[in-house]
TORMAR-51187 format. One line per 8 residues: their letters; for each residue z, x, y of N, C-alpha, C, O. Coordinates in steps of 0.05 Angstrom, whole numbers. Layout:
a) Z:X:Y:Z:X:Y:Z:X:Y:Z:X:Y | ...
This chain:
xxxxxxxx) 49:254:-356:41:240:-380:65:228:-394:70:204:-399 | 82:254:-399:119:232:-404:120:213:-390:120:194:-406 | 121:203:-365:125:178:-352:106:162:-363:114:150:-383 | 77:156:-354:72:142:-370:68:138:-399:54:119:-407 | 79:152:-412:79:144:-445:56:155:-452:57:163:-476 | 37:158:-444:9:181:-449:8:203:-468:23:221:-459 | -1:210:-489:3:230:-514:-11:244:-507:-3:266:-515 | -35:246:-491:-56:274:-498:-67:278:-471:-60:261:-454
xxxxxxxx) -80:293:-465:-103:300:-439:-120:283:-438:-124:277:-415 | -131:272:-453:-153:255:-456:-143:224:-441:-153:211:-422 | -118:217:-462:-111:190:-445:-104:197:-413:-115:183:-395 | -92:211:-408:-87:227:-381:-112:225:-363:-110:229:-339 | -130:219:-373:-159:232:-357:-165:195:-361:-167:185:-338 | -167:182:-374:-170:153:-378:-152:146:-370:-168:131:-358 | -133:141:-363:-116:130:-351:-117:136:-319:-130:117:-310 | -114:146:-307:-121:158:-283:-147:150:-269:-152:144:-246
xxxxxxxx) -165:154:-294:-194:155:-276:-192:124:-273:-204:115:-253 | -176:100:-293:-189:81:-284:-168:67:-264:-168:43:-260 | -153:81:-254:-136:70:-227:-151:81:-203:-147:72:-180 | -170:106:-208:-180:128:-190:-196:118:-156:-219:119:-146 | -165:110:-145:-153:99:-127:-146:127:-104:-133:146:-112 | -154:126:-81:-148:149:-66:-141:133:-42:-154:117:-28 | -110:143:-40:-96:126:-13:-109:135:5:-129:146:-4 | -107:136:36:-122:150:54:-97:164:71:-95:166:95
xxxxxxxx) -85:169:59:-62:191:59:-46:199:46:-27:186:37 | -53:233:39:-43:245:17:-10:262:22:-11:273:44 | 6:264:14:32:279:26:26:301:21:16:312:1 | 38:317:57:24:339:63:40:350:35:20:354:20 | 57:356:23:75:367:8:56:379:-17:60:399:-30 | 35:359:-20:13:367:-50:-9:381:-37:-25:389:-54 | -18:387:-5:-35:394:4:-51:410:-17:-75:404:-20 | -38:432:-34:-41:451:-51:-56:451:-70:-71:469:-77
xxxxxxxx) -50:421:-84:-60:407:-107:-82:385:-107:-91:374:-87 | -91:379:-133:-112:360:-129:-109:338:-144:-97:340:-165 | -116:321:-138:-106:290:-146:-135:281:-169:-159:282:-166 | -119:273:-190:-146:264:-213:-158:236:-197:-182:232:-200 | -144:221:-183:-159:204:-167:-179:204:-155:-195:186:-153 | -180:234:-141:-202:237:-113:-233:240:-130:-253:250:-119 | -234:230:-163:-255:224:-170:-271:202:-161:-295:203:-166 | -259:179:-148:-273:158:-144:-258:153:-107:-243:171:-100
xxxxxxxx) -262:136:-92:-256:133:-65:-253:112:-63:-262:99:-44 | -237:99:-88:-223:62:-86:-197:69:-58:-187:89:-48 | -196:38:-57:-166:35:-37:-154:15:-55:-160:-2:-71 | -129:32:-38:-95:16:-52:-86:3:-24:-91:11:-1 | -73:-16:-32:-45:-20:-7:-36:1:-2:-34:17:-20 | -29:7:21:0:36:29:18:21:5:13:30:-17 | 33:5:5:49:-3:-16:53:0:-43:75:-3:-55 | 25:9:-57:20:2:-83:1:24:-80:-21:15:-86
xxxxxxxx) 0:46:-72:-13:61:-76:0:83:-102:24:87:-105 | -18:94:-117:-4:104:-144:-22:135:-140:-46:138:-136 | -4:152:-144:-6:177:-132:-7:194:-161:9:189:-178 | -26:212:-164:-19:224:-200:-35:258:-194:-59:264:-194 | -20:271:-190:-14:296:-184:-14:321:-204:4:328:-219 | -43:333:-200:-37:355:-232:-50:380:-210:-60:377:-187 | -46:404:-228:-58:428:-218:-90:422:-219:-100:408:-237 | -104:434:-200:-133:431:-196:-137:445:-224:-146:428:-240
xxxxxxxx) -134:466:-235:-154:478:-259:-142:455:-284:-161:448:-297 | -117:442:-293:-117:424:-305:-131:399:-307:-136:388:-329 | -138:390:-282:-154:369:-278:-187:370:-292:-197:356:-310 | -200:398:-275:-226:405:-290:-213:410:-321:-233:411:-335 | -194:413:-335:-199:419:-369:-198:385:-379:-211:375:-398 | -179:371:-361:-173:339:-374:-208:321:-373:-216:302:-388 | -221:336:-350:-246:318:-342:-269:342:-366:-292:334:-370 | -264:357:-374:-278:363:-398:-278:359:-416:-298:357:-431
xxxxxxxx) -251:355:-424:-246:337:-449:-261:311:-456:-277:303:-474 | -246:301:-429:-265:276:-427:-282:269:-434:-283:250:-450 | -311:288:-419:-335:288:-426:-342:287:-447:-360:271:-453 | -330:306:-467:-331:314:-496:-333:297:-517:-348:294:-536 | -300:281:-505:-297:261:-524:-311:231:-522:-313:215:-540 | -319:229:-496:-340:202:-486:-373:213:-504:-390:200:-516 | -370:237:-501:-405:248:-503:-412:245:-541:-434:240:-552 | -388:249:-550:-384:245:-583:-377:213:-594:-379:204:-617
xxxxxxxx) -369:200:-572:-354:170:-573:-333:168:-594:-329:148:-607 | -319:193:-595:-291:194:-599:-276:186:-584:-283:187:-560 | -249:173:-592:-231:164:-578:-246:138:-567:-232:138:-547 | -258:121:-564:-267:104:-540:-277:78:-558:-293:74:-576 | -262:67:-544:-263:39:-555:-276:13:-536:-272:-11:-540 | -293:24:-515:-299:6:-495:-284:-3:-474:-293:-15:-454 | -255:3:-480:-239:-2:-455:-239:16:-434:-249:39:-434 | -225:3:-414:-239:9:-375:-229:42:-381:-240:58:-367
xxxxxxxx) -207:54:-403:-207:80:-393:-230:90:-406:-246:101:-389 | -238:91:-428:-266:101:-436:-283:107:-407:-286:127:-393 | -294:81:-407:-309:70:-380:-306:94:-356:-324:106:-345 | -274:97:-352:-288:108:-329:-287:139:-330:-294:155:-313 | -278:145:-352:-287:174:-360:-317:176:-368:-328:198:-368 | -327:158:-373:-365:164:-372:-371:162:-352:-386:179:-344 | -363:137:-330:-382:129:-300:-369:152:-279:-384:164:-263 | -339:159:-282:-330:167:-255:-328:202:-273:-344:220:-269
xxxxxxxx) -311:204:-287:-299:233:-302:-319:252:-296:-319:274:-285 | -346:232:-310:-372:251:-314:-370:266:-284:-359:288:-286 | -378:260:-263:-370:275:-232:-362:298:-227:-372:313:-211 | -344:300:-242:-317:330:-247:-311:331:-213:-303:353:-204 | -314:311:-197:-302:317:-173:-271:327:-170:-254:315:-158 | -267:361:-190:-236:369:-179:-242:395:-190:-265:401:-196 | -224:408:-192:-221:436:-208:-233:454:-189:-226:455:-165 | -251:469:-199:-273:493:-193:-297:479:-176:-312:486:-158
xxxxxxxx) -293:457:-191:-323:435:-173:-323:430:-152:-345:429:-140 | -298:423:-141:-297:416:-104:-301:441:-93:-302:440:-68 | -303:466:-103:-306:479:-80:-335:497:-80:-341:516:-66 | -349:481:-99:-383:483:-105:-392:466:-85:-399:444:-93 | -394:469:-57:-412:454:-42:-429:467:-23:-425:489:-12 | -450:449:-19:-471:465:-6:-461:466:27:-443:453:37 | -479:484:40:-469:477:73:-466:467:84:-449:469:102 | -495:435:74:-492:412:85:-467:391:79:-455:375:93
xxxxxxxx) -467:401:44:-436:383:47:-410:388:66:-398:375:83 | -406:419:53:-393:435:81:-386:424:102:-366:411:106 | -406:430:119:-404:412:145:-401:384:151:-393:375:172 | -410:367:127:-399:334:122:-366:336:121:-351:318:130 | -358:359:111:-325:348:104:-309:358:128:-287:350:134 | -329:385:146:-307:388:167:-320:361:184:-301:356:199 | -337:344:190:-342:327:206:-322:302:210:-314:290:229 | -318:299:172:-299:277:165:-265:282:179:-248:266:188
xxxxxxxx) -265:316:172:-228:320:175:-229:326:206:-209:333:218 | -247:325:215:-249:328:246:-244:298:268:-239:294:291 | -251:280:242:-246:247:247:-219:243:238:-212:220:246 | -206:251:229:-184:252:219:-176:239:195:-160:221:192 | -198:256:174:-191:241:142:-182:266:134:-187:287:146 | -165:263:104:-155:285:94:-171:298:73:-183:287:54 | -168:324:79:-186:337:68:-201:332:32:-223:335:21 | -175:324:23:-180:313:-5:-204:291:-9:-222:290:-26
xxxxxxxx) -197:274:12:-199:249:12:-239:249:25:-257:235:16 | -240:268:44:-271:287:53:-281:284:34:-299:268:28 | -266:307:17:-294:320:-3:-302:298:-15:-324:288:-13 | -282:288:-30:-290:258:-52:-309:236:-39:-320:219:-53 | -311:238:-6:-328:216:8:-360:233:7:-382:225:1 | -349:254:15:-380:272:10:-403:265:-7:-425:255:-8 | -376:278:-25:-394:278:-58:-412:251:-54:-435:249:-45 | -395:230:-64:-403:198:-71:-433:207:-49:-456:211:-58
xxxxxxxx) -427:209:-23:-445:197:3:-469:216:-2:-492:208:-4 | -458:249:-5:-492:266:-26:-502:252:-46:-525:245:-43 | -491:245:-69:-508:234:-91:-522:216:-75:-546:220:-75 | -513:196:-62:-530:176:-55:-548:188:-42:-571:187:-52 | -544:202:-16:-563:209:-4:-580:228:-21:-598:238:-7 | -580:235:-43:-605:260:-55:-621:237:-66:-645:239:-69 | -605:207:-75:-627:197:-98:-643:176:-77:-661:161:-84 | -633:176:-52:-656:158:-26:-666:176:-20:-689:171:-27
xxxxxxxx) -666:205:-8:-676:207:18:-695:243:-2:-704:263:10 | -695:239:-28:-714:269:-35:-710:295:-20:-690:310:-23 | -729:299:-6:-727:324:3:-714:327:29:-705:348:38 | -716:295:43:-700:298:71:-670:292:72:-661:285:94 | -655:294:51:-632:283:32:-614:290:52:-597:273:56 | -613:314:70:-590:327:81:-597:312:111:-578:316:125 | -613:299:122:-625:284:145:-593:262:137:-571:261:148 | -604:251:118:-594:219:110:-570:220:108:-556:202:117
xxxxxxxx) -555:244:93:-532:249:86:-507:253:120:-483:246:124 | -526:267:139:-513:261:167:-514:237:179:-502:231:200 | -527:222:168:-520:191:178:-503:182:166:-485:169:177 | -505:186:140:-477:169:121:-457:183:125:-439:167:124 | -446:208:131:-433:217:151:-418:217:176:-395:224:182 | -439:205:191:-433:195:216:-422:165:211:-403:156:222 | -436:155:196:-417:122:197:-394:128:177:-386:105:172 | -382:142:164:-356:145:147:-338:158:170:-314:155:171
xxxxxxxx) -352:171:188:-333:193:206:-312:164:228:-289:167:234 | -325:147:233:-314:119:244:-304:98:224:-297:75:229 | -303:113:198:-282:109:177:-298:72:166:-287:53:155 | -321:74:174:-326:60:149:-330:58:116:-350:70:109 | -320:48:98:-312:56:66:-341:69:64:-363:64:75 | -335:84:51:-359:87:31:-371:72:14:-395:74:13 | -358:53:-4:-382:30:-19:-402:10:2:-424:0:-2 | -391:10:17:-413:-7:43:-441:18:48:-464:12:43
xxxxxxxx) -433:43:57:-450:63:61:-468:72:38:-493:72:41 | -458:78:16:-479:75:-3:-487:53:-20:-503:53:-39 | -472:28:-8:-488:-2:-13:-483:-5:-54:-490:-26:-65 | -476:10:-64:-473:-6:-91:-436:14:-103:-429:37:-98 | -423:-7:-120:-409:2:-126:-397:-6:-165:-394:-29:-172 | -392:14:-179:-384:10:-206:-365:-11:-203:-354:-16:-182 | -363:-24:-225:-341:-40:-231:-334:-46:-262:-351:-59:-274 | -314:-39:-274:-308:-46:-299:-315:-72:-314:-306:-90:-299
xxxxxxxx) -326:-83:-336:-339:-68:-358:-361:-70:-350:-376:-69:-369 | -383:-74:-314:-409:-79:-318:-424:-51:-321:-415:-31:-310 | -443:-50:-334:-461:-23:-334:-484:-26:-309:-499:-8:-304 | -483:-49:-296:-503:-41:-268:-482:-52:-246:-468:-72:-247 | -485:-28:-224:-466:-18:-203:-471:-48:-190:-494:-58:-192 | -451:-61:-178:-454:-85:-161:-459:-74:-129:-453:-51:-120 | -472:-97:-114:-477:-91:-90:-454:-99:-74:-438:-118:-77 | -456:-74:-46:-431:-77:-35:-438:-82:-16:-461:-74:-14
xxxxxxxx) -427:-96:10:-436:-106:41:-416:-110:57:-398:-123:47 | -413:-106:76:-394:-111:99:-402:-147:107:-424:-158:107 | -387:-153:112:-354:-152:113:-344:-162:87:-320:-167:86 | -358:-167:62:-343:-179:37:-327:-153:28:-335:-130:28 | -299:-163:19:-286:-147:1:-286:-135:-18:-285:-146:-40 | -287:-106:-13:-298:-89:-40:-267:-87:-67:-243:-80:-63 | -284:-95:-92:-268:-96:-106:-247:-66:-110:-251:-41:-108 | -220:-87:-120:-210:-59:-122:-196:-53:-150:-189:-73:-163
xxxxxxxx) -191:-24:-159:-180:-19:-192:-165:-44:-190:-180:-61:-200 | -143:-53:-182:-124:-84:-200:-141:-98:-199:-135:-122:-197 | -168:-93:-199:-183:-126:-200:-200:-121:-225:-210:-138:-240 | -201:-97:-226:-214:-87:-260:-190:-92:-275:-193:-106:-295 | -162:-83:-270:-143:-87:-292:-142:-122:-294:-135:-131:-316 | -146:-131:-283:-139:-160:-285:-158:-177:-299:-154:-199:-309 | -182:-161:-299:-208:-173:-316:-199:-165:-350:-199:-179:-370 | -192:-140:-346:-186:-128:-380:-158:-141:-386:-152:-143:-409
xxxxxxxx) -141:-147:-369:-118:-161:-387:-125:-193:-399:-115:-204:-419 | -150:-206:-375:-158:-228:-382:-168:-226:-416:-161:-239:-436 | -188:-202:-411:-202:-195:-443:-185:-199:-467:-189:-213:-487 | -166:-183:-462:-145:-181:-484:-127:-206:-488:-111:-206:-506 | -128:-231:-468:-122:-244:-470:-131:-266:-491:-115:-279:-504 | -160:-270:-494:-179:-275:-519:-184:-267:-532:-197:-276:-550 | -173:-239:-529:-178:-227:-565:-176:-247:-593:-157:-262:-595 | -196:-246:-612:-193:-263:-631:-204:-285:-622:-200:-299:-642
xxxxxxxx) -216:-300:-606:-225:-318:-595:-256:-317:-590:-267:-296:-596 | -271:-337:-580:-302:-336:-573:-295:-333:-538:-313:-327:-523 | -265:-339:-528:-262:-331:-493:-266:-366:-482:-270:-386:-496 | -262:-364:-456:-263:-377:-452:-298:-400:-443:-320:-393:-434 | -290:-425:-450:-317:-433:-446:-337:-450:-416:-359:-459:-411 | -309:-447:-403:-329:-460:-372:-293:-444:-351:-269:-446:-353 | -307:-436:-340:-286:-418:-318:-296:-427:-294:-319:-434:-290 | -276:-426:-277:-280:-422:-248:-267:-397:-227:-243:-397:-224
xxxxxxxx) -282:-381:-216:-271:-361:-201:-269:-372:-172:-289:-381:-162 | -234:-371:-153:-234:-387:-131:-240:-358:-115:-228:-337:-121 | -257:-360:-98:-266:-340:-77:-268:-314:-90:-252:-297:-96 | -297:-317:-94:-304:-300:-109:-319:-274:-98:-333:-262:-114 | -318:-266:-76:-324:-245:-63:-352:-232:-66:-373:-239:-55 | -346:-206:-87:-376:-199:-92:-383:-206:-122:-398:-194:-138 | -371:-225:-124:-376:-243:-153:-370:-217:-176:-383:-214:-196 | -352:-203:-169:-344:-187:-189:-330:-200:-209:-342:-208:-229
xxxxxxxx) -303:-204:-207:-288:-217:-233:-312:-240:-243:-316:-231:-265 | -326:-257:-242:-333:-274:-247:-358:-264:-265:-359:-268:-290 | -380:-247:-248:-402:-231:-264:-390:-218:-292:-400:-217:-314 | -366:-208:-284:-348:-191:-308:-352:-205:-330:-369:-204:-347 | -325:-223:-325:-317:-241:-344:-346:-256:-368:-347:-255:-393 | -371:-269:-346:-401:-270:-361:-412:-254:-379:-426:-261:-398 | -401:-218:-369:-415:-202:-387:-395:-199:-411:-405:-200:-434 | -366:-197:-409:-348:-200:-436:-362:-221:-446:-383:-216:-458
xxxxxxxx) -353:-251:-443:-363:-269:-454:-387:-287:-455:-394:-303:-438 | -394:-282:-470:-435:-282:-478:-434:-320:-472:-453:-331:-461 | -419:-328:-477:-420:-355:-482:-415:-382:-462:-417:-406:-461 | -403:-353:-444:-386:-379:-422:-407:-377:-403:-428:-364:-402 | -389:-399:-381:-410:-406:-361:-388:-418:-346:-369:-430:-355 | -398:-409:-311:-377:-415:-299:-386:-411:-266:-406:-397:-262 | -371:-422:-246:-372:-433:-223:-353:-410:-212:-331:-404:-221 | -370:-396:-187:-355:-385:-164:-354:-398:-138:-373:-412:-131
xxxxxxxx) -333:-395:-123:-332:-407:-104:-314:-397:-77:-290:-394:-75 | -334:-393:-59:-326:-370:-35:-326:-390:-6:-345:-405:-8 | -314:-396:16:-310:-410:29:-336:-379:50:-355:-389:63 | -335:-355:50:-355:-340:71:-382:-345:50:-382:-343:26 | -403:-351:68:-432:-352:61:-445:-326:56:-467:-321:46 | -429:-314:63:-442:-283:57:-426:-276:34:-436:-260:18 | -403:-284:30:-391:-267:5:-403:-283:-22:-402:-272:-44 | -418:-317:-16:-431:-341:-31:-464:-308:-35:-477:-299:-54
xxxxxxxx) -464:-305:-18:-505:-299:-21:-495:-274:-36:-510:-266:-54 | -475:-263:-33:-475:-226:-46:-469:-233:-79:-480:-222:-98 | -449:-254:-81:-443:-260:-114:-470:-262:-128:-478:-250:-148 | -489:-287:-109:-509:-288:-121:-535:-268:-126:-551:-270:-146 | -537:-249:-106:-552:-226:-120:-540:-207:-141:-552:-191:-155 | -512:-211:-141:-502:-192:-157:-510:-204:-186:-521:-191:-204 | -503:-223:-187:-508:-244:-215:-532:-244:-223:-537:-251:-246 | -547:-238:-210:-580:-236:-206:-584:-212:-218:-594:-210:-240
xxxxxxxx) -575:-194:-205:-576:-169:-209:-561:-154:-240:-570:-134:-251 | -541:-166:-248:-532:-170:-281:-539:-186:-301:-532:-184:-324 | -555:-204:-290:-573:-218:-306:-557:-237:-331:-561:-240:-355 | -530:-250:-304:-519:-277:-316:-525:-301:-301:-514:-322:-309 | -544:-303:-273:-551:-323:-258:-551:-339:-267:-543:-357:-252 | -557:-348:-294:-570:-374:-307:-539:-389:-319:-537:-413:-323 | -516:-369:-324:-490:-384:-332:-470:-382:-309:-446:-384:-312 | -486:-379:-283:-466:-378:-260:-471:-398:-238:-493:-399:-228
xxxxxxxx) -453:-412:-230:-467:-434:-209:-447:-420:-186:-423:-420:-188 | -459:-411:-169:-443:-408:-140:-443:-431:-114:-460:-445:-104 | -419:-427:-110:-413:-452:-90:-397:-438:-64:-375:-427:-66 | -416:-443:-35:-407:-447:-13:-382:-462:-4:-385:-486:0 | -360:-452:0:-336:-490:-2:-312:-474:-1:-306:-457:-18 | -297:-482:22:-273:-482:16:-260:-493:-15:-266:-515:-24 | -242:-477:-27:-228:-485:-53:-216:-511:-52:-219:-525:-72 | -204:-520:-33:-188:-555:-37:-207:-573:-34:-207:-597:-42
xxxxxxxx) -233:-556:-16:-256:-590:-12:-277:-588:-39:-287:-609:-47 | -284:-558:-57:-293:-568:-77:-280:-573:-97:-294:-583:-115 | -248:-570:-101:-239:-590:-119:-236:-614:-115:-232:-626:-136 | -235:-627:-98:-241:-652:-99:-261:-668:-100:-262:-692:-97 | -282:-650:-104:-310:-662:-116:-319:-660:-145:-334:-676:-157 | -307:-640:-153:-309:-643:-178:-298:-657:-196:-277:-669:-191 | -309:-658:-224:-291:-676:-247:-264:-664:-256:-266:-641:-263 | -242:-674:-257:-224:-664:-256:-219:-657:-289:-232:-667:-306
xxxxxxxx) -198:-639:-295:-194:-626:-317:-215:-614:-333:-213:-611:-358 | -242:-605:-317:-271:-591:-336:-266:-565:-339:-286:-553:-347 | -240:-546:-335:-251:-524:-331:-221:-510:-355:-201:-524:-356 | -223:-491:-366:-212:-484:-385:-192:-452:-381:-174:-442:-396 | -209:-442:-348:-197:-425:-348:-204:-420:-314:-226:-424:-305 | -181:-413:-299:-186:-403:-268:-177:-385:-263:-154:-382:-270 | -189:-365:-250:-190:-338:-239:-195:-332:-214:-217:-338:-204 | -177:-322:-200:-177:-307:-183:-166:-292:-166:-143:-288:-175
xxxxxxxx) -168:-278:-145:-162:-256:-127:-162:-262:-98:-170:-245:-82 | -153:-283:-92:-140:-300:-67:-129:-265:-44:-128:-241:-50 | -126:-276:-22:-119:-271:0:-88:-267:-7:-79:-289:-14 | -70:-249:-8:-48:-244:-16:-32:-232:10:-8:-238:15 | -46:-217:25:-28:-187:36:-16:-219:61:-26:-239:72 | 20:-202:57:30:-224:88:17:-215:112:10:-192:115 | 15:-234:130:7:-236:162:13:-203:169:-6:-189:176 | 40:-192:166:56:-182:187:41:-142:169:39:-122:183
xxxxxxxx) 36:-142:150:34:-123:139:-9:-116:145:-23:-99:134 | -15:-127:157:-46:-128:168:-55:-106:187:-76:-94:186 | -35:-103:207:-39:-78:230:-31:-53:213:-37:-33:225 | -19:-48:190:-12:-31:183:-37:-15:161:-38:7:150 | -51:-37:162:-72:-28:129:-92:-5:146:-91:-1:171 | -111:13:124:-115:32:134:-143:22:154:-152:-1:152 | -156:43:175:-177:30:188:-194:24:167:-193:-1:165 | -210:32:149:-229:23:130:-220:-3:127:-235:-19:138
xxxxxxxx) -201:-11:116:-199:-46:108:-199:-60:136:-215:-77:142 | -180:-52:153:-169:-66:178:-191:-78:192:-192:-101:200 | -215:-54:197:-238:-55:222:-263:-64:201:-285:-68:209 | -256:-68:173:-292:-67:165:-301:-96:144:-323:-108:142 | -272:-103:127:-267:-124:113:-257:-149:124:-237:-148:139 | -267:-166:119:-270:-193:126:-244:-196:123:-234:-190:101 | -229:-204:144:-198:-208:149:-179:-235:134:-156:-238:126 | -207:-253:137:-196:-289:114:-190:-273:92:-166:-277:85
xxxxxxxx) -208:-248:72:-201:-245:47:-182:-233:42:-175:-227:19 | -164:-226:72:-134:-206:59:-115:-224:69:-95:-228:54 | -116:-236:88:-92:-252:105:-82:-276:84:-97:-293:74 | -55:-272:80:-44:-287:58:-25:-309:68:-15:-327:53 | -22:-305:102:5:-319:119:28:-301:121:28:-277:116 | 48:-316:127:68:-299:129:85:-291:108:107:-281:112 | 76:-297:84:95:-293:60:78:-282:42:87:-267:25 | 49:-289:43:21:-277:27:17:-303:-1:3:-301:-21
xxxxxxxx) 31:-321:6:30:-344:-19:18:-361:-4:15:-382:-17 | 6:-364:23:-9:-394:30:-40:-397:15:-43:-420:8 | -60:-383:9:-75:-393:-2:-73:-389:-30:-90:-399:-44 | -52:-376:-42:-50:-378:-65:-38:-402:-74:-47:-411:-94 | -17:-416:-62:-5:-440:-66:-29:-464:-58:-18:-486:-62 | -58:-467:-47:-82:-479:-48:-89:-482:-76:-92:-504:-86 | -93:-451:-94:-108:-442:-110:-93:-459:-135:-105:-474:-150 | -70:-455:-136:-49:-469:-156:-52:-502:-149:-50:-516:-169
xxxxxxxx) -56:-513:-128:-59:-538:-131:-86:-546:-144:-90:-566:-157 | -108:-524:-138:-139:-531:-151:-142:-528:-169:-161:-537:-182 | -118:-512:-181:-113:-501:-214:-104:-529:-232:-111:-539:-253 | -87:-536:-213:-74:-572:-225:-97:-591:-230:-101:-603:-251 | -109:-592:-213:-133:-614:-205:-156:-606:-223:-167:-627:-231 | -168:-580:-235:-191:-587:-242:-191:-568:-269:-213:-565:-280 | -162:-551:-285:-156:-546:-303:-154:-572:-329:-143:-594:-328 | -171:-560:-353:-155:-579:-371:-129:-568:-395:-127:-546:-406
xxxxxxxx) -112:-590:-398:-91:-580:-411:-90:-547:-429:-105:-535:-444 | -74:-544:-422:-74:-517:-446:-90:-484:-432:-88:-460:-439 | -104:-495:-413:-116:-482:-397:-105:-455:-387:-81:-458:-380 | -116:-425:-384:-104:-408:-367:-113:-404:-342:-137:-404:-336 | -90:-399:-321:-86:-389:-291:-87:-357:-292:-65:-347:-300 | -103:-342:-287:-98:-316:-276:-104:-303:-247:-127:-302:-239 | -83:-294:-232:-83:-298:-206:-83:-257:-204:-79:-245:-225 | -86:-246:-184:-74:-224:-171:-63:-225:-143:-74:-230:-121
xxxxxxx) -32:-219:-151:-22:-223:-129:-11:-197:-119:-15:-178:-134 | 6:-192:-91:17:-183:-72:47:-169:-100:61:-178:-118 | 43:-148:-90:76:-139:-111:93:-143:-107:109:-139:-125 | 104:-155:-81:131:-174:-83:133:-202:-97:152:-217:-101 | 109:-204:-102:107:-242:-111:123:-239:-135:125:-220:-151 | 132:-256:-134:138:-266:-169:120:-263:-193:99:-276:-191 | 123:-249:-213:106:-255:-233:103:-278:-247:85:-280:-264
């Protein structure tokens, strides 16, 4: 909590939960301990993976607090840490709780560490893959739960397997699909720094998101701002059809136009300088750092949406020319990039 500047248990538990990022390798060295992360089963880069390490019975008192103070709406101001101490905290996946499982989970997590995931990293896939499976499959729950099982054990993510996934600030879970790229925590922080970026403002009033995946930042950005209206644009037809049920499904379709198109061929169809604000989450990771990502991204995510070239700036340096072309003056660029880039 000293390192990060954090005053209490509570921010500790908000802070955490909303990075609640689980590398897919833990150092054997914490084997012992439990990670406030393994509440949720996001991925990081190996690079940028952010590791936050407390005693298991600390964790269950920080995720009660939590509760307490979400359940009173003390402390909470609507930001993503609130957020994910109600969507994720609520869980208590740590403390005394991970080792409340039934037989069938049981045997889900030696199936997983028998595939060779780490045991931490099991339980937290469990959990997520039981809830799902109790609220599809009723009474044959533990049937369903060995299938979602069986396709995680070949290390496909879990948001593909239980098909919907939270995302900061929406209150309905977006849909998730292979091969589009499942959003990840820096793509929620990048939406809330956008937020705070308009503070005091009505936000921005016509946006464009370049490759917009599962139309997350873009659906986001619609639900902060009641007013705007704005254009996604995904060069994969499938990552074009998933934005649009998602948008469908949050019920901003009507202020969202999605577009099929490479980014340089629909800016050049459009009117130039209409757009007031561009967003997005481009293809970053370099060429050479691709064999190294874990199997879940490597074997299951659509490879255009990570491959960045050999430096991880080639379609971002696209994105910045479309930024020129169809920004008007005064306009903001917000990009997420690769942690060597330049800020």
């Amino acid at each position: 909590a000293a390192q990060y500047q954090l005053s209490s248990p509570m921010e500790l538990a908000g802070h955490w939960l909303t990075c609640r990022s689980v590398p897919y390798r833990w150092p054997q060295r914490h084997s012992s301990w439990r990670c406030l992360a393994a509440c949720g089963v996001g991925r990081t880069w190996p690079s940028q993976a952010r590791r936050m390490f407390v005693p298991a019975v600390a964790v269950a008192q920080v995720l009660r607090q939590a509760s307490a103070a979400t359940a009173s709406k003390r402390n909470c101001n609507g930001g993503p840490r609130c957020w994910k101490a109600r969507t994720i905290g609520l869980c208590a996946l740590a403390g005394e709780n991970l080792a409340k499982v039934v037989p069938e989970e049981e045997a889900a997590v030696a199936q997983l560490e028998a595939a060779g995931i780490d045991r931490d990293e099991a339980m937290a896939s469990v959990r997520w893959l039981a809830a799902a499976a109790r609220r599809r499959g009723g009474n044959c729950w533990s049937s369903l739960l060995r299938d979602f099982v069986e396709r995680r054990s070949k290390r496909e993510p879990v948001q593909y397997i239980v098909g919907t996934w939270p995302f900061y600030p929406l209150t309905e879970e977006l849909l998730m699909r292979s091969p589009v790229l499942i959003p990840r925590p820096e793509t929620e922080e990048l939406v809330d720094r956008l937020r705070n970026a308009y503070t005091g403002s009505d936000g921005p009033q016509r946006f464009v998101d370049l490759g917009s995946g599962s139309g997350a930042i873009a659906i986001a950005l619609l639900s902060i701002f009641p007013r705007a209206h704005a254009v996604a644009v995904d060069q994969s037809l499938q990552a074009a059809s998933l934005t649009s049920e998602n948008a469908e499904r949050c019920g901003v379709s009507s202020r969202l136009q999605v577009v099929h198109s490479f980014a340089g061929e629909w800016a050049k169809a459009v009117p130039a300088k209409s757009f007031d604000l561009l967003i997005s989450n481009p293809p970053y990771i370099p060429s050479a750092e691709l064999p190294g990502l874990q199997p879940e991204v490597r074997c299951h995510e659509d490879a255009a949406a990570l491959d960045g070239g050999i430096d991880g700036l080639a379609v971002i340096a696209e994105v910045l020319q479309c930024a020129r072309a169809v920004c008007s003056p005064g306009a903001h660029v917000f990009l997420e990039v690769h942690h060597t880039h330049p800020a």
